[in-house]
HTML snippet that shows the backbone in 3Dmol.js (N, CA, C, O; Angstrom):
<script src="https://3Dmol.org/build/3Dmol-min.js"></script>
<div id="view" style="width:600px;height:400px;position:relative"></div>
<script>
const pdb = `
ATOM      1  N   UNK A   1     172.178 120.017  31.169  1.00  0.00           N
ATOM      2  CA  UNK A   1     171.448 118.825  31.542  1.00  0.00           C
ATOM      3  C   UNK A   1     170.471 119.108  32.677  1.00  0.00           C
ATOM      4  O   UNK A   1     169.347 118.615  32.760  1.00  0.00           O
ATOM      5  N   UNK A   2     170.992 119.910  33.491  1.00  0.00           N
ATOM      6  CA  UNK A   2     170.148 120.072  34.787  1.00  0.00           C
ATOM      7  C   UNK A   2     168.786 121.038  34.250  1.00  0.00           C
ATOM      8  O   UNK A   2     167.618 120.808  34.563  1.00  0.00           O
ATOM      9  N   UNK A   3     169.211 122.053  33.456  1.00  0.00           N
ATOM     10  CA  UNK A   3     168.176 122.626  33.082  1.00  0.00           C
ATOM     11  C   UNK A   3     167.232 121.802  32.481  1.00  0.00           C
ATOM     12  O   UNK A   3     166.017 121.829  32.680  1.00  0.00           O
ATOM     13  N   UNK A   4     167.996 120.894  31.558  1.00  0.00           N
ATOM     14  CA  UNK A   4     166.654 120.086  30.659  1.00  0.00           C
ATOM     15  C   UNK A   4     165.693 119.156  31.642  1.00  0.00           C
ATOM     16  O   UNK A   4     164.591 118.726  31.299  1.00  0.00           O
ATOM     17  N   UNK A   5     166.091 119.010  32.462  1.00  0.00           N
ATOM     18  CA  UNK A   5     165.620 118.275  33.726  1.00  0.00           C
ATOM     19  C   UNK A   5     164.671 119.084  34.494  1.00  0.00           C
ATOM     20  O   UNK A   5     163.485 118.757  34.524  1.00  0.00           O
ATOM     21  N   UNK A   6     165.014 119.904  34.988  1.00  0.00           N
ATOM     22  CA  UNK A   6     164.348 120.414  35.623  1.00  0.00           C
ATOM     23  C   UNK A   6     162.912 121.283  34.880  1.00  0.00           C
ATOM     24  O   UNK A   6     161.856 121.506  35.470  1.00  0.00           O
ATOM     25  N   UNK A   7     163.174 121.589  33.744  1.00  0.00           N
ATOM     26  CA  UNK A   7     162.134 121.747  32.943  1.00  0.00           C
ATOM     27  C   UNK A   7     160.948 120.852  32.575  1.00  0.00           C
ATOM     28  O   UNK A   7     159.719 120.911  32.615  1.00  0.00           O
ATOM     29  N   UNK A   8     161.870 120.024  32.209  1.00  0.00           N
ATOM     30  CA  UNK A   8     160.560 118.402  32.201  1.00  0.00           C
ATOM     31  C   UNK A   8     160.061 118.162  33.660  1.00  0.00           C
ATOM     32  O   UNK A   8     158.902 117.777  33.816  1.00  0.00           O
ATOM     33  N   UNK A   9     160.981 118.395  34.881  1.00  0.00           N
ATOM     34  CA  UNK A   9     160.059 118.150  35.962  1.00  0.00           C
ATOM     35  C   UNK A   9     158.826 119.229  35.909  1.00  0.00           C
ATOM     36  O   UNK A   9     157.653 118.858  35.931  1.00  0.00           O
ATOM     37  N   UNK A  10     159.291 120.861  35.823  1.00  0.00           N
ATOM     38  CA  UNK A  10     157.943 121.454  36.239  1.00  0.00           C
ATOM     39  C   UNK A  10     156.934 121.467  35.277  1.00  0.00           C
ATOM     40  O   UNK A  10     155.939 122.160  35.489  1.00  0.00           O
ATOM     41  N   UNK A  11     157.070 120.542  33.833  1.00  0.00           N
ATOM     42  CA  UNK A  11     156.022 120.815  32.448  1.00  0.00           C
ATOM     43  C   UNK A  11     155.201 119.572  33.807  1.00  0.00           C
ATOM     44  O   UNK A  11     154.181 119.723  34.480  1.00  0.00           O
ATOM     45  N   UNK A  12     156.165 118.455  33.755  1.00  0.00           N
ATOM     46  CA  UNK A  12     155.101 117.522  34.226  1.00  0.00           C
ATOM     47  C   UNK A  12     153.996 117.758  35.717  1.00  0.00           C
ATOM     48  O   UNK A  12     152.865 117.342  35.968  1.00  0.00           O
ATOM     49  N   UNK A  13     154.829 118.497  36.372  1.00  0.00           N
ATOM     50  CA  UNK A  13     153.968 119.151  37.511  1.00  0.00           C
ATOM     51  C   UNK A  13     152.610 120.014  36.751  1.00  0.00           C
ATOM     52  O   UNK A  13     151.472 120.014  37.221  1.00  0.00           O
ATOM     53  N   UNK A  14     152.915 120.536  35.826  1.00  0.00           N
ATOM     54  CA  UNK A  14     152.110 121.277  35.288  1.00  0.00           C
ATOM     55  C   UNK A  14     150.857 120.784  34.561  1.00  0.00           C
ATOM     56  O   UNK A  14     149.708 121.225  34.541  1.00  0.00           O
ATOM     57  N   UNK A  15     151.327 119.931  34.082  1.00  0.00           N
ATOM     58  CA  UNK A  15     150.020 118.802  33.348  1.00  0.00           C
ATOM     59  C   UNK A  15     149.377 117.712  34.211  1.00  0.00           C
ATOM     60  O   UNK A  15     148.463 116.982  33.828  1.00  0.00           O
ATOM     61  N   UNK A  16     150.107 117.676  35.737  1.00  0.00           N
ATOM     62  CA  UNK A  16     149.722 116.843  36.674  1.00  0.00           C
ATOM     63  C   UNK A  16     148.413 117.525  37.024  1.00  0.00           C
ATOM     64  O   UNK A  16     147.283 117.047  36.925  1.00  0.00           O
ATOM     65  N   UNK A  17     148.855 119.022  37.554  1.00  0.00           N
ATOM     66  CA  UNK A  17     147.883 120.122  38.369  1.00  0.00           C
ATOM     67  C   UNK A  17     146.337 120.498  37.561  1.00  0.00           C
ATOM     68  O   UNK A  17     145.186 120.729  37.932  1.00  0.00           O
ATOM     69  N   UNK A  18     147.070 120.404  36.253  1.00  0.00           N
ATOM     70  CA  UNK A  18     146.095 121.013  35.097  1.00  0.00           C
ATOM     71  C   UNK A  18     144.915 119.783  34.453  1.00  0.00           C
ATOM     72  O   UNK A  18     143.824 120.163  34.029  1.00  0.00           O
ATOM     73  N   UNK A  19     145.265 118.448  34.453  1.00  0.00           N
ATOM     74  CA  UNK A  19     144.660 117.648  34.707  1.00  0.00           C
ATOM     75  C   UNK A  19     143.566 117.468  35.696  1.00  0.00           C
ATOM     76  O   UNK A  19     142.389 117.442  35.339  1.00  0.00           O
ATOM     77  N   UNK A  20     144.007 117.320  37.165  1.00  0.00           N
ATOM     78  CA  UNK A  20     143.239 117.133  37.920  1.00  0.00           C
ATOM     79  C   UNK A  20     142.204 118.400  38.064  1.00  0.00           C
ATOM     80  O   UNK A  20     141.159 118.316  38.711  1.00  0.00           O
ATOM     81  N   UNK A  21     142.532 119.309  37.536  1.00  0.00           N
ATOM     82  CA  UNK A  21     141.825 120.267  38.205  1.00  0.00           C
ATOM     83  C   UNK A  21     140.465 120.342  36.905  1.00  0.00           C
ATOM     84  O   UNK A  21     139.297 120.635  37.159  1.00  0.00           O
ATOM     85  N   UNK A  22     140.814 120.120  36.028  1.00  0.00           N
ATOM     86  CA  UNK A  22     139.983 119.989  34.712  1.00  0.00           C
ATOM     87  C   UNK A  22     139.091 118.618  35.335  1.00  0.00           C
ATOM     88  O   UNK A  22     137.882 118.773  35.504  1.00  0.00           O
ATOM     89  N   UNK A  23     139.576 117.600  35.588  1.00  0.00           N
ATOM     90  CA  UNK A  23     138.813 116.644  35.748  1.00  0.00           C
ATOM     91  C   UNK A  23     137.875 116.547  37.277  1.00  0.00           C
ATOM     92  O   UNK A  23     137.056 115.675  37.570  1.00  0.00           O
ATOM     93  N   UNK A  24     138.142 117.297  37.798  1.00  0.00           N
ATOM     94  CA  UNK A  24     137.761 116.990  39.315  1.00  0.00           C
ATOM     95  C   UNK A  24     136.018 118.009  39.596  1.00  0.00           C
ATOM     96  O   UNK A  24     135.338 117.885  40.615  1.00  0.00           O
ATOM     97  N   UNK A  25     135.593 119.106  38.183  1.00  0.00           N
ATOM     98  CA  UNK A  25     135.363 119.471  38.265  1.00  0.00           C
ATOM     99  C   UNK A  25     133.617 119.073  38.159  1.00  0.00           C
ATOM    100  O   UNK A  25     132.692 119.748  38.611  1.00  0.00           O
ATOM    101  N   UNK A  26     133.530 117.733  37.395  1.00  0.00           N
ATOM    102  CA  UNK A  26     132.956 117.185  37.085  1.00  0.00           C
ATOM    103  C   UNK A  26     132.084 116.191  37.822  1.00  0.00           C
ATOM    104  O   UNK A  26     130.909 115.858  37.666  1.00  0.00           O
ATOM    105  N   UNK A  27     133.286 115.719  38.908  1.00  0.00           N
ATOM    106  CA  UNK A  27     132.743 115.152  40.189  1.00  0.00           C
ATOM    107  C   UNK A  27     131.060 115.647  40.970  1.00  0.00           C
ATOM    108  O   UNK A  27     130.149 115.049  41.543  1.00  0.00           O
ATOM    109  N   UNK A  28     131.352 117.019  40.583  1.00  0.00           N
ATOM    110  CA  UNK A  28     130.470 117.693  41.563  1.00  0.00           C
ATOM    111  C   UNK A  28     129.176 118.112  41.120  1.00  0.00           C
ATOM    112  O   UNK A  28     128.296 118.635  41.804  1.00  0.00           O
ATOM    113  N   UNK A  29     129.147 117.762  39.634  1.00  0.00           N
ATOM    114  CA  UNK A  29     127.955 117.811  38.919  1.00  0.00           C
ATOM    115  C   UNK A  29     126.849 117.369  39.305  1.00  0.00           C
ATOM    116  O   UNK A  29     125.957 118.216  39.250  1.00  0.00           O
ATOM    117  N   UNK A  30     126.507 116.254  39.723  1.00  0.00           N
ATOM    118  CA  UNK A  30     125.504 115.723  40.250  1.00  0.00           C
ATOM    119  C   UNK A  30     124.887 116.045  41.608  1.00  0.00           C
ATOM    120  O   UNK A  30     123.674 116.127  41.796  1.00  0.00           O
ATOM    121  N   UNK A  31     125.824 116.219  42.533  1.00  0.00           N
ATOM    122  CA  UNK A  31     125.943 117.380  43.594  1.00  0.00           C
ATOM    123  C   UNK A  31     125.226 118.759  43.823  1.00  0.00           C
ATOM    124  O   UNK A  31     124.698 119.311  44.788  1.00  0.00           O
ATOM    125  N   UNK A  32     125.417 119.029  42.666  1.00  0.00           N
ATOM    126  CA  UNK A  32     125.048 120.813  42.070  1.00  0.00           C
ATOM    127  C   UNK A  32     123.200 120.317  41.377  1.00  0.00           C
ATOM    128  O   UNK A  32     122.178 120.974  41.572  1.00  0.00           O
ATOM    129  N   UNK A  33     123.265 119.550  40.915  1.00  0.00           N
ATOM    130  CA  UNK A  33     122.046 119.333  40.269  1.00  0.00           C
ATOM    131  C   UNK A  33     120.966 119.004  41.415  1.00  0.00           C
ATOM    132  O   UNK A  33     119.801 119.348  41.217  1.00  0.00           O
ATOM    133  N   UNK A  34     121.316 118.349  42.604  1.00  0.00           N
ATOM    134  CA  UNK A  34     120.456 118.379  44.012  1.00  0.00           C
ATOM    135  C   UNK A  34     120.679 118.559  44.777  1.00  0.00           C
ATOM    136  O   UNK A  34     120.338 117.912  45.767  1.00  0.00           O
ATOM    137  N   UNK A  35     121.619 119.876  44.773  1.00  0.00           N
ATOM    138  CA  UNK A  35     121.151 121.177  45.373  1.00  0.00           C
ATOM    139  C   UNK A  35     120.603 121.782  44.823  1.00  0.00           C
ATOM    140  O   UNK A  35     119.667 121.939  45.607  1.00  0.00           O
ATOM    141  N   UNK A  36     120.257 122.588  43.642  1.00  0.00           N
ATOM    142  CA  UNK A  36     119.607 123.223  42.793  1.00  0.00           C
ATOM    143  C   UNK A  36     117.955 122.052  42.671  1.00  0.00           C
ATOM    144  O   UNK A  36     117.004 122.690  42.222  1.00  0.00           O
ATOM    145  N   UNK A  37     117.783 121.284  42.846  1.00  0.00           N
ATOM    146  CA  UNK A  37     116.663 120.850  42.759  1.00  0.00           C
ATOM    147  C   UNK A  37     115.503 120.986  44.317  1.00  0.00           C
ATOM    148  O   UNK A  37     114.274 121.036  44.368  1.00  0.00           O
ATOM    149  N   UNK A  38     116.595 121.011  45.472  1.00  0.00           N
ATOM    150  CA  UNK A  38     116.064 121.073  46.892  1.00  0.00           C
ATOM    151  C   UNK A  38     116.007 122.773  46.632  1.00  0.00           C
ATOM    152  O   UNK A  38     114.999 123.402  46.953  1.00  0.00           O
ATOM    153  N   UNK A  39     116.558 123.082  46.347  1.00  0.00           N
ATOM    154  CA  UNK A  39     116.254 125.098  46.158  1.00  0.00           C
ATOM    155  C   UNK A  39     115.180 125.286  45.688  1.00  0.00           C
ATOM    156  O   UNK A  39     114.424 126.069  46.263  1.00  0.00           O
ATOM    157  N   UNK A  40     114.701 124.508  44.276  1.00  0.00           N
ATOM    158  CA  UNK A  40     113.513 124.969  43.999  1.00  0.00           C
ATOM    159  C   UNK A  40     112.455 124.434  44.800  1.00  0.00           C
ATOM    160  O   UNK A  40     111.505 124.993  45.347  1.00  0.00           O
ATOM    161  N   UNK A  41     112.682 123.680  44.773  1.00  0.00           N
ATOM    162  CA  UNK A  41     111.343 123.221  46.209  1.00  0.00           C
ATOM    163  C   UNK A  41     111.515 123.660  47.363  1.00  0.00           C
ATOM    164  O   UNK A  41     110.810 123.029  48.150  1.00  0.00           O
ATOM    165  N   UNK A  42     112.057 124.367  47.806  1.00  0.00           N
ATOM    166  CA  UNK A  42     112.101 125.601  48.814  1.00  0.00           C
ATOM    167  C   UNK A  42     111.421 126.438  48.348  1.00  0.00           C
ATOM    168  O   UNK A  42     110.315 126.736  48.799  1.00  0.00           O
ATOM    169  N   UNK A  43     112.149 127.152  47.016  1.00  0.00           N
ATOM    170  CA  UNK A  43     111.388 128.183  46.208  1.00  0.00           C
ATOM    171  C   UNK A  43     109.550 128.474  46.784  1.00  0.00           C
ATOM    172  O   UNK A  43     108.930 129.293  47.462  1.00  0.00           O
ATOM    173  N   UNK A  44     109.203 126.837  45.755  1.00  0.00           N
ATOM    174  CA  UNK A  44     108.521 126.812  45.665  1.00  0.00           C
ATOM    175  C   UNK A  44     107.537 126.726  46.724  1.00  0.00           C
ATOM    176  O   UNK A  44     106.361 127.049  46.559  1.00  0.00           O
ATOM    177  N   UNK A  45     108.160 126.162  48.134  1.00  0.00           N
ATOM    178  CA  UNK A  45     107.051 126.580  49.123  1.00  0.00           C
ATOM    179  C   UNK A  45     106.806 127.360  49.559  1.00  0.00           C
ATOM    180  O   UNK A  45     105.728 127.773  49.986  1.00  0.00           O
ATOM    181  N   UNK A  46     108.125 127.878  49.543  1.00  0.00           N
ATOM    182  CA  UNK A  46     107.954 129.877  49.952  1.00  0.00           C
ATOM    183  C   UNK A  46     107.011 130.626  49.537  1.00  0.00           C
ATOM    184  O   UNK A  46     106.176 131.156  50.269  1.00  0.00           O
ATOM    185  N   UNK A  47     107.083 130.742  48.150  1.00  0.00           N
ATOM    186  CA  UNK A  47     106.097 131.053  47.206  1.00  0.00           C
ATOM    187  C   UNK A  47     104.607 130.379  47.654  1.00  0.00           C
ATOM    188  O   UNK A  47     103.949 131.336  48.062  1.00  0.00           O
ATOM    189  N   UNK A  48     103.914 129.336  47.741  1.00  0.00           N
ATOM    190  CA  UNK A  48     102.974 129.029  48.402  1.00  0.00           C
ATOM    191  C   UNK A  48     102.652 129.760  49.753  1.00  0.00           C
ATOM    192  O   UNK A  48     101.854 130.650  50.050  1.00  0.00           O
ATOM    193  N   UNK A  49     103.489 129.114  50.384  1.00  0.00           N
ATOM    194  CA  UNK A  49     103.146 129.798  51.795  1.00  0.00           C
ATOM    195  C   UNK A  49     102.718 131.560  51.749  1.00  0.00           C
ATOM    196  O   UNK A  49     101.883 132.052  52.509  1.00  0.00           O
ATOM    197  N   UNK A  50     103.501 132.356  50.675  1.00  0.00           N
ATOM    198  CA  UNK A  50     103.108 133.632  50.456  1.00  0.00           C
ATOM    199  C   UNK A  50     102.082 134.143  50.295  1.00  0.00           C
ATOM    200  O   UNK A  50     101.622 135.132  50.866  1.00  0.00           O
ATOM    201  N   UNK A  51     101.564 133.391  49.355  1.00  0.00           N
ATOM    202  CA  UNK A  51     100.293 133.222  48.573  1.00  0.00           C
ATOM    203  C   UNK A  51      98.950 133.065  49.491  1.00  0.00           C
ATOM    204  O   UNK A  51      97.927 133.750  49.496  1.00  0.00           O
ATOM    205  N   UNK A  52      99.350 131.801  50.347  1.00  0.00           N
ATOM    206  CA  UNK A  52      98.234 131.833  51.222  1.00  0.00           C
ATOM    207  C   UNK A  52      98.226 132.690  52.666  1.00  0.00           C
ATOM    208  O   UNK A  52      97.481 132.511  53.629  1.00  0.00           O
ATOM    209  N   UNK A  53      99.387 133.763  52.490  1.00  0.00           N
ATOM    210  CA  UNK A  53      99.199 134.194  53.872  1.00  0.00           C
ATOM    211  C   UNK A  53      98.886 136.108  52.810  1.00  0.00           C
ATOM    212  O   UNK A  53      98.498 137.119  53.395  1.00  0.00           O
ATOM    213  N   UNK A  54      99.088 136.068  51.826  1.00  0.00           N
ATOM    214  CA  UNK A  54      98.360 137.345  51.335  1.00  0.00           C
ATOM    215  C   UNK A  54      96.619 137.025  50.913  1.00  0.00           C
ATOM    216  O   UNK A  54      95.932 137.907  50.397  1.00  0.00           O
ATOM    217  N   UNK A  55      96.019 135.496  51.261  1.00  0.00           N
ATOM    218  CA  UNK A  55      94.712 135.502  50.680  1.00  0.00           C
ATOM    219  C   UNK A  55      94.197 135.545  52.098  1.00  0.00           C
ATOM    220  O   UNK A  55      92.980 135.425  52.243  1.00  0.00           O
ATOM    221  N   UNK A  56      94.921 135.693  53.111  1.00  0.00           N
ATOM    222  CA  UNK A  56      94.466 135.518  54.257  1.00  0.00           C
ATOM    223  C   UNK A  56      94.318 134.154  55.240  1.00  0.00           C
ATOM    224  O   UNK A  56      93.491 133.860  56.103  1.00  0.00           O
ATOM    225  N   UNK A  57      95.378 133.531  54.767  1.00  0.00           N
ATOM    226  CA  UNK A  57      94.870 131.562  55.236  1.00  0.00           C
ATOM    227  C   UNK A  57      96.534 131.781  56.285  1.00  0.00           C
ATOM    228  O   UNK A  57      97.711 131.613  55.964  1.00  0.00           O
ATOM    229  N   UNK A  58      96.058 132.098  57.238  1.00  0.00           N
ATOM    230  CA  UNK A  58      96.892 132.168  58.762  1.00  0.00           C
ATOM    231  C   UNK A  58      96.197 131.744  60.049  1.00  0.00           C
ATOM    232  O   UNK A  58      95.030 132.134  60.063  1.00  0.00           O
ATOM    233  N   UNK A  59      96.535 131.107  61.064  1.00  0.00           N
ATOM    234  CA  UNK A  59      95.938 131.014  62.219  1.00  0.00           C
ATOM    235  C   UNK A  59      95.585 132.053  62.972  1.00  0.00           C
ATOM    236  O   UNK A  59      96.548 132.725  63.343  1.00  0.00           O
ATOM    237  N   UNK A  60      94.402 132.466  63.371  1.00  0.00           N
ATOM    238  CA  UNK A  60      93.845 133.164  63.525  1.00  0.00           C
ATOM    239  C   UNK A  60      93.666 133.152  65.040  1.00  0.00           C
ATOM    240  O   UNK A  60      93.556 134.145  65.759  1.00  0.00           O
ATOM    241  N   UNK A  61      93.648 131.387  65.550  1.00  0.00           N
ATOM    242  CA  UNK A  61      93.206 131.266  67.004  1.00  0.00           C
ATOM    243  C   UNK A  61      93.296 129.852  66.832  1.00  0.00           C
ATOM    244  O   UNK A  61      92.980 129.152  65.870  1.00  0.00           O
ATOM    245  N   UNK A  62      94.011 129.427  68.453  1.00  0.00           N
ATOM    246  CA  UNK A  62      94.021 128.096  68.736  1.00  0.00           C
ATOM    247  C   UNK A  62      92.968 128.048  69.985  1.00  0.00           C
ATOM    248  O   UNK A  62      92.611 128.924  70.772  1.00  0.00           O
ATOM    249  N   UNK A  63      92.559 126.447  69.827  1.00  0.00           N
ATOM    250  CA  UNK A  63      91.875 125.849  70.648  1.00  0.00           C
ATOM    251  C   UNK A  63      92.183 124.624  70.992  1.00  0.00           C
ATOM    252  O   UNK A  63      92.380 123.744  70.154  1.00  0.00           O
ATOM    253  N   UNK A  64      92.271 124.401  72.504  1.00  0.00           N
ATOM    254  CA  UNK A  64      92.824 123.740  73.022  1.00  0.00           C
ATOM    255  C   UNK A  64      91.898 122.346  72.975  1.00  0.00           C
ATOM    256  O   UNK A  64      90.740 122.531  73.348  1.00  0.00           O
ATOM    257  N   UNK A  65      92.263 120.850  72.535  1.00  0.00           N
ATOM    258  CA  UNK A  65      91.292 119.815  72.354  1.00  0.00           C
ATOM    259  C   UNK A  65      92.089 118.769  73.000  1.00  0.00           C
ATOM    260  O   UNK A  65      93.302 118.796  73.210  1.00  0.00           O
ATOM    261  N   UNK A  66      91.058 117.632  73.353  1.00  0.00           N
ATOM    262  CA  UNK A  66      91.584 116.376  74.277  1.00  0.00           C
ATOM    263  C   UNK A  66      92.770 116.079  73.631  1.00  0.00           C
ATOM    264  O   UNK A  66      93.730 116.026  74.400  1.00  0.00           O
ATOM    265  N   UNK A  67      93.015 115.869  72.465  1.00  0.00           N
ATOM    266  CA  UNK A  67      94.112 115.503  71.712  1.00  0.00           C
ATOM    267  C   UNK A  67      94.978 116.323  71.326  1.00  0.00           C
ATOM    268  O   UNK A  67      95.814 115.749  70.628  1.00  0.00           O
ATOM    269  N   UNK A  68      95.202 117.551  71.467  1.00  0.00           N
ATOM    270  CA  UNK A  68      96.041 118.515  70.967  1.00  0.00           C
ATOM    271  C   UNK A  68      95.347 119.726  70.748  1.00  0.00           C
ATOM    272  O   UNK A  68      94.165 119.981  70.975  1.00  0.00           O
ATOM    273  N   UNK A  69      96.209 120.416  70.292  1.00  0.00           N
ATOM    274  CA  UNK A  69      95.250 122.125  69.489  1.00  0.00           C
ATOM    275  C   UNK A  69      94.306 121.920  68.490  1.00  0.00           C
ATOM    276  O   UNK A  69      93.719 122.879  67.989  1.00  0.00           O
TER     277      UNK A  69
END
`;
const viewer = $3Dmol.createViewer("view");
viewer.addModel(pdb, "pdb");
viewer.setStyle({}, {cartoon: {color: "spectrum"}});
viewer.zoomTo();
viewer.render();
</script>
């Protein structure tokens, strides 16, 4: 008896663990989708910014004005 017991306790621990972990995974989907969307627009400025500092478009020299540089 004790065995049959204790067997059904750890199946059910087992389908408790195996459950949540299947389902929980899903949560984070949307999560993952913007982060992966803020990455590429990082990407993508990186990539810009590259672009214009191999065509030569860098500050070269500041000048000091009533209002700022």
């Amino acid at each position: 008896m004790n065995k049959k017991f204790l067997s059904a306790v750890l199946f059910g621990a087992l389908m408790a663990t195996s459950t949540g972990t299947f389902v929980s995974c899903k949560d984070y989907d949307d999560d993952i989708d913007q982060i992966n969307n803020k990455l590429s627009s990082v990407e993508t400025t990186i990539a810009d910014l590259q672009k214009k500092i191999g065509d030569g478009a860098y500050v070269k020299s500041i000048t000091q004005a009533a209002d700022g540089f």
